[in-house]
C-alpha positions, 0 to 999 in steps of 0.5 A: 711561038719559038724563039732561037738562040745564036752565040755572038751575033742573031744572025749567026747560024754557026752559032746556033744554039737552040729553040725554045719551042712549045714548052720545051729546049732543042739545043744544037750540040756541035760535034765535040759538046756530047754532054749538057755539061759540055754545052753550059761550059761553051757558053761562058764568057759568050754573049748569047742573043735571041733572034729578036736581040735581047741578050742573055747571060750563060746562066739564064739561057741553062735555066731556058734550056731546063725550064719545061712547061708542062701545058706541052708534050714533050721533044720528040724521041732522039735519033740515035742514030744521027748522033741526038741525045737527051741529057737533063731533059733536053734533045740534042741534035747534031743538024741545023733545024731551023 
């Protein structure tokens, strides 16, 4: 089961910031967030909501994006190419995914 996170509001797709899926985060880096660091910081003072409607706190949704379940394998390789990363074990990806 997966569980998309939204900035604001859960039916914000502008501001989608990732799934938790199968163990692991994929987080959306909008053009101009090139860091983990970057991420984390947008989020503060943002109300942050799980499609289901619960909301979460800045802190809570960096230690969703780090937590790693090790029954699962790991994200898929990166994209260089398409402007994807890796940082602090999370994929990035510039393009809506869900």
């Amino acid at each position: 089961m997966s569980t998309n996170f939204y900035l604001d509001s859960n039916d914000n797709d502008a501001g989608h910031l990732g799934k938790r899926t199968s163990g692991h985060f994929i987080a959306k880096a909008p053009q101009g967030i090139d860091s983990f660091d970057q991420w984390a910081a947008h989020l503060n003072g943002r109300r942050i909501v799980a499609e289901s409607g619960y909301e979460v706190t800045a802190d809570e949704m960096v230690e969703i994006a780090v937590t790693r379940d090790s029954r699962f394998s790991d994200h898929r390789r990166p994209r260089y190419e398409q402007g994807e990363f890796v940082d602090r074990g999370v994929l990035f990806v510039r393009h809506e995914f869900c």
